[in-house]
C-alpha positions in Angstrom: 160.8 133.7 103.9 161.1 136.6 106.0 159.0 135.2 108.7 157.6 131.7 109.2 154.5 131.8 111.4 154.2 129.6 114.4 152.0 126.3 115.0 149.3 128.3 116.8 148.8 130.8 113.8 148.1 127.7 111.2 146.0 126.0 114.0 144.2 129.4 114.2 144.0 129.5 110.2 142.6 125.6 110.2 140.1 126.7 112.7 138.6 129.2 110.6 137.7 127.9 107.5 133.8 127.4 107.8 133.9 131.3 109.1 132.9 134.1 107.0 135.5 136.4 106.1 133.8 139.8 106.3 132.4 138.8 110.0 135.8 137.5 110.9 137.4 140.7 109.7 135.2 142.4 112.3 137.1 140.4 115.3 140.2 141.6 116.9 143.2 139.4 116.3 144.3 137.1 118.4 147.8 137.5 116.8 149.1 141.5 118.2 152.4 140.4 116.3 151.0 139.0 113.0 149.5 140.9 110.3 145.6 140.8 110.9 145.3 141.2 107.1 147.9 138.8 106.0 146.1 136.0 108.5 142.7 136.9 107.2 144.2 136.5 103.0 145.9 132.8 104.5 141.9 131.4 105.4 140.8 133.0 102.4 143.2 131.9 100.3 143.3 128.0 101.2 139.4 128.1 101.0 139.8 128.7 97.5 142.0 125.7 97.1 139.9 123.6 99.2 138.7 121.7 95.6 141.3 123.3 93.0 144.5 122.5 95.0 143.6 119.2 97.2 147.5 118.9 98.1 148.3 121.9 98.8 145.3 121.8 101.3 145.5 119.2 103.1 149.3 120.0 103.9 150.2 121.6 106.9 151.8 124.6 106.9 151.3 125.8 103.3 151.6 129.5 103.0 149.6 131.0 100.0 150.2 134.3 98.2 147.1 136.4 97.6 143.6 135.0 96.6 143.7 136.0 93.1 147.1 134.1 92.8 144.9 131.1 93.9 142.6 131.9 91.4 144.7 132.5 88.4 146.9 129.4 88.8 146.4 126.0 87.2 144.2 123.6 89.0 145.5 120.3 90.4 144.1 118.4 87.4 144.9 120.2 84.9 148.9 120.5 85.9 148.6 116.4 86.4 147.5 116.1 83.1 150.5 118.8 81.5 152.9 117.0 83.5 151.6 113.8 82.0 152.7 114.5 78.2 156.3 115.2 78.4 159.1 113.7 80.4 162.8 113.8 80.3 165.9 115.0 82.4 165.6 118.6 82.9 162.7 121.4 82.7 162.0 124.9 83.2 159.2 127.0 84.2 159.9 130.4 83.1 156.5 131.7 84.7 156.7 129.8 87.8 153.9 131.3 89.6 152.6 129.3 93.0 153.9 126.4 91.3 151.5 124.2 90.7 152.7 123.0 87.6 156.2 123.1 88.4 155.1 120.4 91.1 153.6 118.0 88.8 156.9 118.1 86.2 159.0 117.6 89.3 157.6 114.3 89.2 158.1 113.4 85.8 161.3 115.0 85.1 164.6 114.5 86.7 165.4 118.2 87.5 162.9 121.2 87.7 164.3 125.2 87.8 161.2 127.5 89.0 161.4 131.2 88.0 159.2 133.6 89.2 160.0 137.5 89.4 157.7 138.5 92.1 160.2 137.9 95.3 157.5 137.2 97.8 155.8 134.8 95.2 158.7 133.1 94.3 160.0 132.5 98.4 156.8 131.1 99.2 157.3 128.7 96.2 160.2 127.7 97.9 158.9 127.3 101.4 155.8 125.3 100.4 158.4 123.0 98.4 160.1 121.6 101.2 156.4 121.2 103.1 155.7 119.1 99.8 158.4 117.5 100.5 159.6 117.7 96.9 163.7 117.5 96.2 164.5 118.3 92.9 163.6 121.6 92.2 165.6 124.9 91.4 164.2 128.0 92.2 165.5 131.6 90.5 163.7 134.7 91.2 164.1 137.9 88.3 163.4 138.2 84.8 162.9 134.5 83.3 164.1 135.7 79.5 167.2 137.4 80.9 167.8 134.4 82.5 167.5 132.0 79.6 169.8 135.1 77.9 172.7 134.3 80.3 172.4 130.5 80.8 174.7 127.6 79.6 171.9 125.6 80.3 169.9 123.7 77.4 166.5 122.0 78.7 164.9 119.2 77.4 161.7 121.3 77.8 160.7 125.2 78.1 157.4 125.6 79.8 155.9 129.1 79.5 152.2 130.0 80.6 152.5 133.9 79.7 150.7 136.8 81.6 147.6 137.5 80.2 146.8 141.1 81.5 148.6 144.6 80.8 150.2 147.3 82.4 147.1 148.2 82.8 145.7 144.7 84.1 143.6 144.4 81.5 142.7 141.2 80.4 144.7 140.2 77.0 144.9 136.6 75.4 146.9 137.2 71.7 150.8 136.1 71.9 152.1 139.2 70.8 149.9 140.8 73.8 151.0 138.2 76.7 154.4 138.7 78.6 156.2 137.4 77.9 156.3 137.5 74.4 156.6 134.0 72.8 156.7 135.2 69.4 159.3 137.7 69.8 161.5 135.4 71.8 160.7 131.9 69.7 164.4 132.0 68.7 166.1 131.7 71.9 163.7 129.8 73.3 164.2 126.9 70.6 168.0 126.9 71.2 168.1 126.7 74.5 165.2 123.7 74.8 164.9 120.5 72.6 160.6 121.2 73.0 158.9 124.2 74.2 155.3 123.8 75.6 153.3 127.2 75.8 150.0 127.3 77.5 147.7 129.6 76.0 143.7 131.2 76.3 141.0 129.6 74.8 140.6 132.8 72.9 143.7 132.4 70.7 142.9 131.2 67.2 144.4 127.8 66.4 145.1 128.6 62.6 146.9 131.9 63.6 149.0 130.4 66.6 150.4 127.7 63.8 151.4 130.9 61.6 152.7 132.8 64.6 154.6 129.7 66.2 156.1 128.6 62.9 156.9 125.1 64.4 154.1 124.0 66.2 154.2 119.3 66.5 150.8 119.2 68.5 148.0 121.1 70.3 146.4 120.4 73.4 142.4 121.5 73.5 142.1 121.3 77.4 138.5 121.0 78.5 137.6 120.5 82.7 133.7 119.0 83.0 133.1 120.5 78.9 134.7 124.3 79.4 138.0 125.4 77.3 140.4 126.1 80.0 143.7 125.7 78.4 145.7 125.5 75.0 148.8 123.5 74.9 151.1 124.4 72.4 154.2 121.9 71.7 156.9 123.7 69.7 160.0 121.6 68.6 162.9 122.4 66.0 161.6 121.5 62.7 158.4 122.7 61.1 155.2 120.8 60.5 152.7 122.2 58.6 150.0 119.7 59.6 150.5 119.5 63.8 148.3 116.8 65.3 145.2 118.2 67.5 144.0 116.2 70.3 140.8 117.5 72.1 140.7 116.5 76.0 137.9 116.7 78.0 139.1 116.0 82.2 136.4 115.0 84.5 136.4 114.8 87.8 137.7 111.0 88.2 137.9 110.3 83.8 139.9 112.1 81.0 138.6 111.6 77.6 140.7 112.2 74.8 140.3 112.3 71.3 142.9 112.8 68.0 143.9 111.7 64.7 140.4 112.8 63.4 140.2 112.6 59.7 141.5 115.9 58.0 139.3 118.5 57.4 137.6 119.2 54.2 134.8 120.6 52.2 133.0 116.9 52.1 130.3 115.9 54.8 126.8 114.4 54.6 124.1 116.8 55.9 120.3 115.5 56.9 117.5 116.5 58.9 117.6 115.1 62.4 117.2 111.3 62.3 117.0 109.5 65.3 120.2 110.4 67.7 121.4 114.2 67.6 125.2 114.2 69.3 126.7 117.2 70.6 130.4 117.4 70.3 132.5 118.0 73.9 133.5 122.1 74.1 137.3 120.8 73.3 136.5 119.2 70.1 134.4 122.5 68.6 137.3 124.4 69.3 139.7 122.5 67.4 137.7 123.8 64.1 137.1 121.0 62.7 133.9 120.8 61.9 133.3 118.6 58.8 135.8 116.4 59.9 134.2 115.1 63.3 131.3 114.1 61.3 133.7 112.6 58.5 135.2 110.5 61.0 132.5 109.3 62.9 130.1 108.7 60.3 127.6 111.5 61.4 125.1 113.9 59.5 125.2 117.7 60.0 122.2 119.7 60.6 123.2 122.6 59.0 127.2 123.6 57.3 126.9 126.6 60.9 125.1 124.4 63.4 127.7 122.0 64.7 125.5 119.6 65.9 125.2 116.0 64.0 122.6 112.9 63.8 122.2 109.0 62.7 120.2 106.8 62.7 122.1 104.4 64.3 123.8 105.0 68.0 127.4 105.4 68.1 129.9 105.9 71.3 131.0 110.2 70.6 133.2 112.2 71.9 130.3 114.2 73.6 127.1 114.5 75.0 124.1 112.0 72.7 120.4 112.3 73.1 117.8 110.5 72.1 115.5 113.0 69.7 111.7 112.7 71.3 110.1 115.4 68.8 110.8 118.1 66.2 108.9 121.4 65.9 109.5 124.2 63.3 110.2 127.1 65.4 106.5 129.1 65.2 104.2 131.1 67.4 101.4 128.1 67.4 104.1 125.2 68.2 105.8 127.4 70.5 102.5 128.0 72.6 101.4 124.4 72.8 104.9 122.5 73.5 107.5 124.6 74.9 105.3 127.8 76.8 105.8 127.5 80.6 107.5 123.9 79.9 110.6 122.9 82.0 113.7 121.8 80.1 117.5 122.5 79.6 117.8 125.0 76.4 120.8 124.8 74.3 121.3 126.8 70.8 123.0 126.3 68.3 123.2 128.4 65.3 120.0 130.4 66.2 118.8 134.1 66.6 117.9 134.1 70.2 120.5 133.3 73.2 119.2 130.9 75.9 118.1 133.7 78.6 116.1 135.3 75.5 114.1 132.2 75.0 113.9 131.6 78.9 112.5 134.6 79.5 110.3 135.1 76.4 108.1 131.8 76.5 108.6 131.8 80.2 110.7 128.5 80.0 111.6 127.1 83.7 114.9 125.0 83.9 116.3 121.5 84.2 114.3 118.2 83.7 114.8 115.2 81.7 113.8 117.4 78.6 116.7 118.9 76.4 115.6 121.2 73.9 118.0 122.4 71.5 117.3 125.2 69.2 118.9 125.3 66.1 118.7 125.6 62.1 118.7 122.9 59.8 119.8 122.2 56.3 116.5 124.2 55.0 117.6 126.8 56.4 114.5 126.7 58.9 114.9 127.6 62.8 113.2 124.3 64.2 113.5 123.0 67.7 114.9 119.4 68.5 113.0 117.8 72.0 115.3 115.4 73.1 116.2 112.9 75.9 119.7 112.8 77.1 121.3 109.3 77.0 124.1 108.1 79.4 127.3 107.0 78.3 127.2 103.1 77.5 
């Protein structure tokens, strides 16, 4: 670090956190010798992490790079849970970043080498390391590849989250897009690492990565409270054409997780709504496969498009299960009488209108015990499903 700020300027930084930042700005700084700027980015910075980096915020003394650093980096429990699939001896983080994940291996691995090319990024890394108080990391700072490139060094796992924006900082999410390129560099990665785990974007199409990857073992659907936030792609030496999915949905205080479904196929049962209607967790859509959830839990689909499923009988799911109160078909008369100027949560699936359209349209107000969910069945028919959600038993 070029300069480590004194006790009084992380007191100062403490004390301001319930201020507002523009109004603050305003202020003269009590600090002639400091950066006004750079003191201002520290209390908006570790406001950001107040709930996304609990650690790091509640240590004294962290320095944090800029606040869309903060923002782009992996949350507390989300690293926790990466660092929670692999162990072994020794890891690297080719794009170290504020090191959140680098962290969390450091405490399931033996050895951990950070590498970050931004200079100021990666001495910051560094500092707040010893504030964490953690021992057995490596720091490098350049380009990771050419690293790699010039290394005896073979690791018993690769970690890569690539850059998802271009030179021109637009937003990108395909491999061949991302820097680094994992597709280009899949060779050398693979001989100097017994695994390689790649964190992707949602975006990315699962059958595509498995083509582009060649020899993908297992995939990671990461959900936080129902939202995709994160592909994990684990890469070893020998090719399977089959890897194992496992959807994951991370709450607050509960992970659920959820693999070895049932292949998919062309085969499932489809009904009209009987008397439960489950809606799978966001992770477990995104795997794909569709038939096969209902194959495996002995469901019903509404329609082959509408990804939502029914029984008669209650079953524990991988997702959110409601108790079906009514069903209208979705027309002007119906509409008018049962859902005009009602309050309820909307949800569609498979239907013509997004949920601001209806909202707005009938003049729908939101939340209540009410869940309506507008959909098509297996008549083809747009029909709305009035439901009551039931609580996880």
């Amino acid at each position: 670090m070029k300069f480590i700020p004194s006790p009084e300027v992380f007191e100062y930084i403490n004390s301001q956190l319930n201020e507002d930042i523009q109004k603050l700005a305003l202020k003269k700084n009590p600090f002639p010798e400091m950066d006004w700027k750079w003191i201002l980015n520290q209390i908006a910075a570790k406001k950001k992490a107040k709930d996304k980096l609990p650690t790091w915020y509640k240590t004294n003394a962290i320095i944090y790079p800029s606040t869309l650093s903060i923002e782009q980096t992996s949350s507390e429990l989300l690293a926790a849970h990466k660092s929670q699939l692999i162990n072994g001896k020794k890891v690297i983080d080719l794009t170290g970043g504020f090191g959140i994940d680098a962290y969390y291996f450091a405490k399931s691995f033996k050895e951990v080498t950070h590498c970050e090319w931004n200079e100021e990024l990666s001495n910051i890394v560094q500092y707040n390391s010893e504030k964490l108080d953690v021992k057995n990391m490596n720091f490098f700072q350049g380009n990771s590849i050419e690293y790699l490139q010039n290394t005896s060094d073979v690791y018993d796992l690769i970690y890569i989250d690539p850059a998802r924006r271009d030179e021109h900082t637009n937003k990108v999410f395909r491999f061949e897009d991302c820097e680094p390129n994992v597709v280009e560099h899949l060779d050398l990665l693979l001989e100097k690492s017994t695994q390689l785990l790649i964190k992707s974007s949602p975006l990315v199409d699962i059958h595509l990565g498995i083509q582009q990857l060649k020899f993908v073992s297992k995939i990671w659907v990461v959900a936080y409270k129902n939202e995709v936030k994160e592909l994990l792609w684990l890469v070893s030496k020998k090719c399977n054409l089959n890897p194992t999915i496992e959807a994951v949905n991370i709450e607050k205080d509960k992970t659920y997780s959820f693999e070895n479904i049932l292949v998919e196929d062309d085969v499932v049962q489809f009904s009209h709504p009987k008397t439960y209607l489950y809606e799978p967790f966001s992770s477990l859509l995104k795997t794909g496969l569709f038939n096969a959830i209902g194959n495996t839990y002995h469901l019903s689909k509404l329609h082959p498009h509408s990804h939502l499923y029914t029984s008669d009988e209650k079953i524990d799911f991988p997702g959110r299960v409601f108790d079906i109160v009514n069903i209208y078909p979705f027309q002007k008369a119906e509409i008018k009488k049962y859902i005009q100027n009602q309050k309820m949560n909307v949800t569609i699936r498979n239907f013509p209108l997004s949920v601001d359209q209806l909202r707005k349209k009938y003049k729908i107000k939101e939340g209540g015990d009410i869940y309506a969910f507008f959909t098509t069945n297996i008549e083809h028919e747009k029909i709305i499903i009035i439901t009551k959600k039931i609580e996880k038993f």
